[in-house]
C-alpha positions as CSV (number, residue, x, y, z in Angstrom):
1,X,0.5,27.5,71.1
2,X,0.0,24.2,70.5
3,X,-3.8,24.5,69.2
4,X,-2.6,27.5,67.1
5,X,-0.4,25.1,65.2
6,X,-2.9,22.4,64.5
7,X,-5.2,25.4,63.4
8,X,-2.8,26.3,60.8
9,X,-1.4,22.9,60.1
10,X,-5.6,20.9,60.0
11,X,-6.5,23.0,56.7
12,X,-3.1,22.4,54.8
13,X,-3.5,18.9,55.4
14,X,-7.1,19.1,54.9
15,X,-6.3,21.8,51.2
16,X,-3.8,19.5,50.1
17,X,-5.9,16.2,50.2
18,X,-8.6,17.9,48.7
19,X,-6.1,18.7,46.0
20,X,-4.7,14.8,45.8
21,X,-7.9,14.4,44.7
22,X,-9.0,16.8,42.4
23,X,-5.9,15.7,40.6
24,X,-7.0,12.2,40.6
25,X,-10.5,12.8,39.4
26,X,-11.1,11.7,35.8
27,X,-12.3,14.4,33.3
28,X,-16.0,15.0,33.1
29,X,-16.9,16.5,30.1
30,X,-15.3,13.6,28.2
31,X,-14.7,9.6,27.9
32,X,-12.1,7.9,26.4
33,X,-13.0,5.5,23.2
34,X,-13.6,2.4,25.2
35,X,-16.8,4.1,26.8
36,X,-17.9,6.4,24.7
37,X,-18.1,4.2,21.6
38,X,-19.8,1.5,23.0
39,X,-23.3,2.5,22.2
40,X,-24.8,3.8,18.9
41,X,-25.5,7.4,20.6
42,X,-21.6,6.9,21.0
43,X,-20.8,6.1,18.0
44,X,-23.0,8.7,16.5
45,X,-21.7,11.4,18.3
46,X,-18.6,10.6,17.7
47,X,-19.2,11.0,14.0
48,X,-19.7,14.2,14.0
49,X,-16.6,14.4,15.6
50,X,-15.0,13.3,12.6
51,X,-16.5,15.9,10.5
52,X,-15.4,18.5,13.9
53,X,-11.9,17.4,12.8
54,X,-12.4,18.4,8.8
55,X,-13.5,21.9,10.4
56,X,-10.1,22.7,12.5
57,X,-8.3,26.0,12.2
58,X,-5.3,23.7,10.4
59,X,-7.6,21.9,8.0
60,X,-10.5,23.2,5.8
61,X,-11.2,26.6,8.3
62,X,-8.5,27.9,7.0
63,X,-4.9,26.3,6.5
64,X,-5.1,23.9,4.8
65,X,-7.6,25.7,2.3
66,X,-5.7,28.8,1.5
67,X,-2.3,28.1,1.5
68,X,-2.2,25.7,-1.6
69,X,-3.4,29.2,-3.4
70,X,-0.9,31.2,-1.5
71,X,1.8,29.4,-2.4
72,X,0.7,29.8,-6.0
73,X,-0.4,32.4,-7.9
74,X,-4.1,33.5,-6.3
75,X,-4.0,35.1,-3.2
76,X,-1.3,37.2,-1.9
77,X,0.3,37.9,2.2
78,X,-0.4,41.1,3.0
79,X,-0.7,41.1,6.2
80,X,2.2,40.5,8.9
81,X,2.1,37.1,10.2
82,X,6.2,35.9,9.3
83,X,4.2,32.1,9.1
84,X,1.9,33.4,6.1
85,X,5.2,35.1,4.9
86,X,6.7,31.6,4.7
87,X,4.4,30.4,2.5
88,X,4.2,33.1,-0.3
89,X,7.6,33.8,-0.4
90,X,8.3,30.1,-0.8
91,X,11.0,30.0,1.5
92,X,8.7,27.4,4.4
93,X,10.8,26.9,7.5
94,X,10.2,22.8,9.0
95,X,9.4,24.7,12.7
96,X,6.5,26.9,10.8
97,X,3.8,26.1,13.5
98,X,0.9,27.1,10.7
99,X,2.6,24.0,9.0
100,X,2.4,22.1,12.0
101,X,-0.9,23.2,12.6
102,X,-2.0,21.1,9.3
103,X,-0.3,18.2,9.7
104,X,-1.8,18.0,13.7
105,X,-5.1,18.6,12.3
106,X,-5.4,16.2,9.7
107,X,-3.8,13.2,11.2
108,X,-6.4,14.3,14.4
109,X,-9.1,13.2,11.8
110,X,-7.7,10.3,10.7
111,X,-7.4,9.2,14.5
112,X,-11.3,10.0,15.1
113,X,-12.5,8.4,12.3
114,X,-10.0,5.3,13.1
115,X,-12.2,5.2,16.2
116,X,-14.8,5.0,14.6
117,X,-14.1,2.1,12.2
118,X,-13.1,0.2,14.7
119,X,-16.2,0.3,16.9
120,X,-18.7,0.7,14.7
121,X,-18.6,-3.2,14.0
122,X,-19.5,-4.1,17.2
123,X,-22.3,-2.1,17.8
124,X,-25.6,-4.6,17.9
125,X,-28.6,-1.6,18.5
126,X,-30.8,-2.5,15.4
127,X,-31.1,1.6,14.4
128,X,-27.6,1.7,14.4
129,X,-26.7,2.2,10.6
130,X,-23.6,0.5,10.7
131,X,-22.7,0.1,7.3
132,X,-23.2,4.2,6.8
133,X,-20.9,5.2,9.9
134,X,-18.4,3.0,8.8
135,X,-18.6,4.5,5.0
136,X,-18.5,7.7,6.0
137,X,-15.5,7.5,8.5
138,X,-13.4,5.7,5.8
139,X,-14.0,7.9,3.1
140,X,-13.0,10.8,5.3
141,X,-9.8,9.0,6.4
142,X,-9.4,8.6,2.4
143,X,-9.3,12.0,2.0
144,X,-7.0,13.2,4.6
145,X,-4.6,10.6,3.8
146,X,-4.8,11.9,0.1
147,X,-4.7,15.7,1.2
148,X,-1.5,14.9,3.3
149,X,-0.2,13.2,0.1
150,X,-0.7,16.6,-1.6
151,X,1.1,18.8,0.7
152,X,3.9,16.2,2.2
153,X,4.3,13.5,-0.2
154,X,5.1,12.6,-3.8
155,X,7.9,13.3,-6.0
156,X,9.2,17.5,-6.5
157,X,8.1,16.7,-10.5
158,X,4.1,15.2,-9.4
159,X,2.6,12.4,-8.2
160,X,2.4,8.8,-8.7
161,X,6.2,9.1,-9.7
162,X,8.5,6.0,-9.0
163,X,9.7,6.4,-5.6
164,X,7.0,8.7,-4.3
165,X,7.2,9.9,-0.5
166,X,4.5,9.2,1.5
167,X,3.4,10.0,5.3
168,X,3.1,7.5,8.3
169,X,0.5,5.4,7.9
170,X,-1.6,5.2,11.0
171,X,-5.2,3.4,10.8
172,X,-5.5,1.6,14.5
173,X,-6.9,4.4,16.9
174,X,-5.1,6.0,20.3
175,X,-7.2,4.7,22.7
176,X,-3.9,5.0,25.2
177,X,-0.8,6.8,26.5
178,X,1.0,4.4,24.6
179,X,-0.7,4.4,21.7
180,X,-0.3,8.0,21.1
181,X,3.6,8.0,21.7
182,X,4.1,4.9,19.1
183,X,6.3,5.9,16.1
184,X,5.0,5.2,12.8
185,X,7.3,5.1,9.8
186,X,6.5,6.9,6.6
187,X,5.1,4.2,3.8
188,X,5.2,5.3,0.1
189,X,3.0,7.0,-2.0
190,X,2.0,3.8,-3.5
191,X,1.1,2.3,-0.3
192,X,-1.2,5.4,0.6
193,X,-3.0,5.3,-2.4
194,X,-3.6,1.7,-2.2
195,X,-5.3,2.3,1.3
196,X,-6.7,5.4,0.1
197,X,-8.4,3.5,-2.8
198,X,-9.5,0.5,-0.4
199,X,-11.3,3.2,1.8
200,X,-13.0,4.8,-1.2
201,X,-13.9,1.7,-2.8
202,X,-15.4,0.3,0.7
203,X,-17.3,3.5,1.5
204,X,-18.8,3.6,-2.2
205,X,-20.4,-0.2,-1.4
206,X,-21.5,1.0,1.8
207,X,-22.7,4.9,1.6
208,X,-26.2,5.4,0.5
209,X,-26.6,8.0,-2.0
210,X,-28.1,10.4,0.4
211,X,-27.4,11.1,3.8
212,X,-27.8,14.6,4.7
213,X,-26.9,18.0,4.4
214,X,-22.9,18.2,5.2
215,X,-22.5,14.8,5.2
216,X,-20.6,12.3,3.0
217,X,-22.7,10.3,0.7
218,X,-21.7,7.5,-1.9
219,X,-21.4,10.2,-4.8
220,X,-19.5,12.4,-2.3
221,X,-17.0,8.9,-2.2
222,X,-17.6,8.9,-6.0
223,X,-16.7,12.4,-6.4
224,X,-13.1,11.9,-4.3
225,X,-11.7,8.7,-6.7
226,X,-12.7,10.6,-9.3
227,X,-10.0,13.4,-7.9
228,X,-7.7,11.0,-7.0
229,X,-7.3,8.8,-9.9
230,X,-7.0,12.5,-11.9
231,X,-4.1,12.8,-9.4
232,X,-2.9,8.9,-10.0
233,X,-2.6,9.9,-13.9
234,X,-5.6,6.6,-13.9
235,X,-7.9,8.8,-16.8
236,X,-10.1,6.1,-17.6
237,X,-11.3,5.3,-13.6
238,X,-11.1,9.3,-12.8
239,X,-13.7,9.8,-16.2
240,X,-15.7,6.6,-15.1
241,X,-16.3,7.7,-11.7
242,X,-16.6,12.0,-13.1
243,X,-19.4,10.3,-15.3
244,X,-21.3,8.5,-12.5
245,X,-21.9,11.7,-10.3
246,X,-22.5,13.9,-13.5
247,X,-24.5,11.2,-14.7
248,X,-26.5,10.3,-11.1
249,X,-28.7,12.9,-12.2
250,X,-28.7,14.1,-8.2
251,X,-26.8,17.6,-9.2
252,X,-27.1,20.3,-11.3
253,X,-25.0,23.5,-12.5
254,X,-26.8,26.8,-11.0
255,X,-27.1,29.4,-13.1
256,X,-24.7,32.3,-14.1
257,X,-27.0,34.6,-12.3
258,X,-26.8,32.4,-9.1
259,X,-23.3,31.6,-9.2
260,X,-22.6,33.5,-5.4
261,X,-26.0,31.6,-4.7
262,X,-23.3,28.5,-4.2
263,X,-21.6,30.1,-1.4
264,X,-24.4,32.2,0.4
265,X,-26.5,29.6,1.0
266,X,-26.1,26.4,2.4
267,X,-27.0,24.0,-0.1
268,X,-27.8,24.2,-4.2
269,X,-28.5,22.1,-7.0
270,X,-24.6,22.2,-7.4
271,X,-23.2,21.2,-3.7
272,X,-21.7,18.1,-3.8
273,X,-20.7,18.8,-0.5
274,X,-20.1,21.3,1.7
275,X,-19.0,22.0,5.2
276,X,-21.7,23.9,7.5
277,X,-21.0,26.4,9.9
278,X,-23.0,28.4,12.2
279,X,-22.8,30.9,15.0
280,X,-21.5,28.0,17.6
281,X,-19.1,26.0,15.5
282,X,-17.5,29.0,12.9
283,X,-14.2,29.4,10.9
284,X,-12.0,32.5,10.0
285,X,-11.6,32.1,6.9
286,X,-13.5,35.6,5.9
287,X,-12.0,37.0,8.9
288,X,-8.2,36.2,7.5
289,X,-9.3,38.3,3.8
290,X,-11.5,40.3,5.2
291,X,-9.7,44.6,5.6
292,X,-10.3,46.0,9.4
293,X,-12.7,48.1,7.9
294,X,-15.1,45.4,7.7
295,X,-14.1,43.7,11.2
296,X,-11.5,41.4,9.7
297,X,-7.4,40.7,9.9
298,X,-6.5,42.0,6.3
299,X,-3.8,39.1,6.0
300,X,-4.5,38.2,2.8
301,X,-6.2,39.4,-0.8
302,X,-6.3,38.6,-4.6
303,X,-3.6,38.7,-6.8
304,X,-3.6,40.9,-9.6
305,X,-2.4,37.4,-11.7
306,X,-5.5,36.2,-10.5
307,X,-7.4,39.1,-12.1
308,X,-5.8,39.2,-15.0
309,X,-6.6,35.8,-16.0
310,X,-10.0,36.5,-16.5
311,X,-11.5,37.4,-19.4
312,X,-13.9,40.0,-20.5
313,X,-17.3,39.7,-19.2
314,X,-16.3,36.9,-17.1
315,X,-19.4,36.6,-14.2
316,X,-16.6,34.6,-11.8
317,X,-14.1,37.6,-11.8
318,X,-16.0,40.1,-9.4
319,X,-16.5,37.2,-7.1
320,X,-12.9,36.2,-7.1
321,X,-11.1,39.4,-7.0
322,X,-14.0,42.1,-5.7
323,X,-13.8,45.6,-5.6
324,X,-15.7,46.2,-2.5
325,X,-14.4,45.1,-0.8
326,X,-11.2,45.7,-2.4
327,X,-8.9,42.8,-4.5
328,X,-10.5,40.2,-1.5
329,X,-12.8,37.8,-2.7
330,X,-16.8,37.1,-2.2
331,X,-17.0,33.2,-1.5
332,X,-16.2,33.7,1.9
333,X,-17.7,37.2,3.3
334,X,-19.2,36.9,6.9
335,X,-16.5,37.8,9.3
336,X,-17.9,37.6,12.6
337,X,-19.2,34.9,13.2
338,X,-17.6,33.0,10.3
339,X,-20.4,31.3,8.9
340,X,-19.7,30.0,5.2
341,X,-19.9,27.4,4.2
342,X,-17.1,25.4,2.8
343,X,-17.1,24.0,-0.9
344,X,-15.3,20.7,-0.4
345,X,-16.8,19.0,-3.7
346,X,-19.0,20.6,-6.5
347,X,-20.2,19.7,-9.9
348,X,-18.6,22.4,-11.9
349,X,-15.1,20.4,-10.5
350,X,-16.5,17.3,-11.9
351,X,-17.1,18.5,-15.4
352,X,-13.4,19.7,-15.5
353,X,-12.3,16.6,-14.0
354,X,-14.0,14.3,-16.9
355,X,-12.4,17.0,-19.5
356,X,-9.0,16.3,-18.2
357,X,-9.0,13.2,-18.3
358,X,-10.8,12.8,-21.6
359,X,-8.3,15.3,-23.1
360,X,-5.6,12.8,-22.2
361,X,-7.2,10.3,-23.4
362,X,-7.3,12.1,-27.1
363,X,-11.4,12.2,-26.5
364,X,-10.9,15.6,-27.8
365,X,-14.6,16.7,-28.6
366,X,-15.8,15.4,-25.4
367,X,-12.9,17.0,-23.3
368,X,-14.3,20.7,-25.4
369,X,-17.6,20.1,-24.6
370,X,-17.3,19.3,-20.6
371,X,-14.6,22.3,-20.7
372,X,-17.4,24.2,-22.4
373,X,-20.1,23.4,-20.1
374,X,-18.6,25.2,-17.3
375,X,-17.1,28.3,-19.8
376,X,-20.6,28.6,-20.7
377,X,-22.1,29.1,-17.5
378,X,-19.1,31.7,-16.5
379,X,-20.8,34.0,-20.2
380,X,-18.4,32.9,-22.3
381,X,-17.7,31.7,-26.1
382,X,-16.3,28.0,-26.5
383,X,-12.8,27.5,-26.4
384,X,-11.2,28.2,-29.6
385,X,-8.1,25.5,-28.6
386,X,-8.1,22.7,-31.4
387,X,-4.9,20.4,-30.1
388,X,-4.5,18.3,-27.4
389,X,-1.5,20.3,-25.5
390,X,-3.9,23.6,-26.4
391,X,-6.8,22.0,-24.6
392,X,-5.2,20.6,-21.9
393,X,-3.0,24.4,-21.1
394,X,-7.3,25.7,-21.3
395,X,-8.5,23.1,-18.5
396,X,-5.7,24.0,-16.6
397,X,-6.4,27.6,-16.3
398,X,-10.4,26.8,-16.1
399,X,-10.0,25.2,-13.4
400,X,-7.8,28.1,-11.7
401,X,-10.9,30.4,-12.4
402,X,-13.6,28.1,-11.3
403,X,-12.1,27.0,-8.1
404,X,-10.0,29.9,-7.1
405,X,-9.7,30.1,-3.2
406,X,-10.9,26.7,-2.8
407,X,-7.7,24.9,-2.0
408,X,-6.7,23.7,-5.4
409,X,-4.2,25.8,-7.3
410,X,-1.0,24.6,-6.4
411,X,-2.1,21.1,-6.1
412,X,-3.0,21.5,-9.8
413,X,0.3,23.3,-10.9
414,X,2.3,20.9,-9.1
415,X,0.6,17.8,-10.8
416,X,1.3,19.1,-13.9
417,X,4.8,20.0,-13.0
418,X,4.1,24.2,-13.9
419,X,5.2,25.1,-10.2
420,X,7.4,27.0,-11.5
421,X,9.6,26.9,-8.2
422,X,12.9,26.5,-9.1
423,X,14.3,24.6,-5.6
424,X,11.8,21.8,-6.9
425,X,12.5,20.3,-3.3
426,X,10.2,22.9,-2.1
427,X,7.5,21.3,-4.4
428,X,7.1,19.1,-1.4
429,X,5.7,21.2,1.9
430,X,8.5,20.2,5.3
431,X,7.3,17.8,7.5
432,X,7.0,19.8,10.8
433,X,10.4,20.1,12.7
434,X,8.6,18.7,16.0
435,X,7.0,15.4,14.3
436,X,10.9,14.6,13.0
437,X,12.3,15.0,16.6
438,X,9.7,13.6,18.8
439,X,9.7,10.3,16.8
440,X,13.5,10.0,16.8
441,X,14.3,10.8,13.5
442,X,12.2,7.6,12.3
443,X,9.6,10.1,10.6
444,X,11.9,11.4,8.1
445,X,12.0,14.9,6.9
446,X,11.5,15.6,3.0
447,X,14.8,15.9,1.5
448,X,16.7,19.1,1.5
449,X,14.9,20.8,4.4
């Protein structure tokens, strides 16, 4: 009896330290930022990291690239997720977890490239290009500050308002427990753009002006103050720094003809930047338009607003709002695997950019012919509008047409104050119910919510 008992009692023991272990071990397929960045293979993996971040579900794979156009006037729920609902009804609930999903994704890049900034300076390996990994990660962290400005932050009639909301401001990595569960306050809007500005103008010293396919370069940097001084209501800075990329001489409008050309393959004359995808590392974002038919969700399509805005003989119009197949769109088309590419800066942006601001500048003629640069290319006549307000309502809608479904239209709308949302609170996306209530209430929620 007795050795039937030890029999039975030997492997529990025997189990359950085996266990003690297991639980003790340290994960394998990872190493925490005090290892791993301690090399320049470290560091140089974890770059790409950083650009892994840009390319979650909540940021540019889909989120955070269709929902500024949802909750405008270009693309349209139609399928049956209550989340999607939310947002183009107008009526965003602080717990929407699609919401949450952004804000989780883009501060996640901000941590990674925080890592990286903050190791890159001690890396002594003489291939190591310091200065580059260092650019790279701060114009990054630039932009996803910015693009958290756009969604959470600034005032329910713009930006750059007195006053401004901002988001927590968080540039030191999480290398610990601690670390991660440290509550940040929410700075300004002011004090976001001044760090924002300090990254670009940093990464612009340091950035070469080429790098690589997918990656940030010093025009890329260029290409991002330019948008964010447009943004700031700064028109001389945002036409200065539109002028240096359109006048770098390292881009070039593709054809009419080869307009798609920009979004079938990965790189053109065009392509600022882009984000690559392949087979291994794909997004959904065809897969979220895309009917059943053709292997796909069928949660969203075109507007008929959007189609309407076109005009006759418009070469952009059967791209944007396609009939086969039907009222989607044709920039992103491969469902399974989800291998577009993502347009996160291109030329024809710039041009607009430059007309804007020279428009508010009263640089009529040269706002007409950067406006008509990019009308041309679409097969159309020049723009027939003669005043400053006429020329400014014509960019507006330009740029609606040229960049529809990439992430822009209610941004634009809402810098101009045309929301046309009458709870202008709602101007300002919620900051997500569980960021408020697991930092105590010191991460305030926007007003009104």
């Amino acid at each position: 009896m007795k050795k039937k008992i030890l029999y039975i009692i030997l492997p529990a023991l025997l189990y359950a330290t085996a266990c003690r272990k297991q639980l003790e071990q340290q994960p394998q397929a990872s190493l925490d930022a005090t290892t791993g960045y301690t090399t320049r293979q470290g560091v140089e993996a974890g770059i790409i990291g950083v650009y892994d971040g840009i390319q979650l579900t909540g940021y540019m794979s889909l989120n955070y690239l269709i929902f500024p156009d949802m909750y405008a006037d270009n693309i349209q729920e139609v399928g049956t997720f209550p989340t999607f609902a939310q947002v183009y009804n107008k009526t965003i609930l602080p717990d929407n977890v699609d919401i949450a999903t952004i804000w989780n994704a883009i501060y996640s890049t901000i941590n990674r490239a925080n890592n990286i900034i903050a190791a890159a300076p001690a890396i002594t390996d003489p291939a190591f290009a310091k200065d580059r990994a260092i650019g790279e990660c701060e114009a990054i962290r630039a932009m996803a500050y910015f693009d958290l400005i756009r969604m959470f932050g600034g005032s329910p009639d713009g930006y750059n308002k007195a006053g401004g909301l901002g988001v927590p401001l968080r540039l030191k990595p999480t290398l610990t427990p601690a670390d991660a569960k440290a509550v940040t306050p929410r700075a300004t809007e002011a004090a976001i753009y001044t760090q924002v500005l300090q990254d670009l103008d940093d990464a612009i010293a340091k950035l070469p002006v080429s790098v690589g396919a997918g990656r940030v370069n010093k025009l890329v940097a260029t290409a991002l103050k330019s948008r964010v001084q447009l943004y700031r209501q700064q028109w001389a800075d945002a036409e200065a720094n539109a002028t240096t990329v359109i006048a770098s001489g390292s881009y070039s409008l593709v054809s009419g003809a080869n307009y798609l050309s920009m979004y079938s393959q990965t790189t053109t004359s065009e392509t600022i930047w882009a984000l690559l995808y392949n087979a291994t590392d794909a997004n959904s974002i065809a897969f979220y338009y895309y009917p059943t038919s053709s292997g796909g969700r069928n949660e969203i399509s075109s507007t008929p607003s959007l189609r309407d805005a076109f005009e006759a003989g418009d070469i952009r119009k059967p791209i944007n709002f396609s009939t086969t197949p039907a009222n989607k769109q044709l920039k992103y088309s491969q469902v399974s695997p989800g291998i577009d590419n993502v347009m996160m800066f291109r030329l024809a942006e710039i041009y607009l950019t430059r007309a804007e601001a020279r428009a508010q500048q009263n640089n009529l003629t040269g706002a007409l012919t950067d406006l008509n640069v990019i009308r041309s290319r679409a097969g159309l006549s020049p723009s027939t509008a003669v005043t400053q307000a006429d020329i400014l309502t014509a960019i507006i809608k330009e740029r609606r047409l040229e960049l529809a479904h990439e992430g822009q239209r209610f941004f634009d709308l809402r810098r101009v104050n045309q929301t046309g949302i009458t709870q202008t609170f709602r101007n300002l996306f919620p900051i997500p119910q569980p960021e408020v209530l697991s930092s105590g209430g010191v991460t305030a929620q926007n007003p009104n919510y």
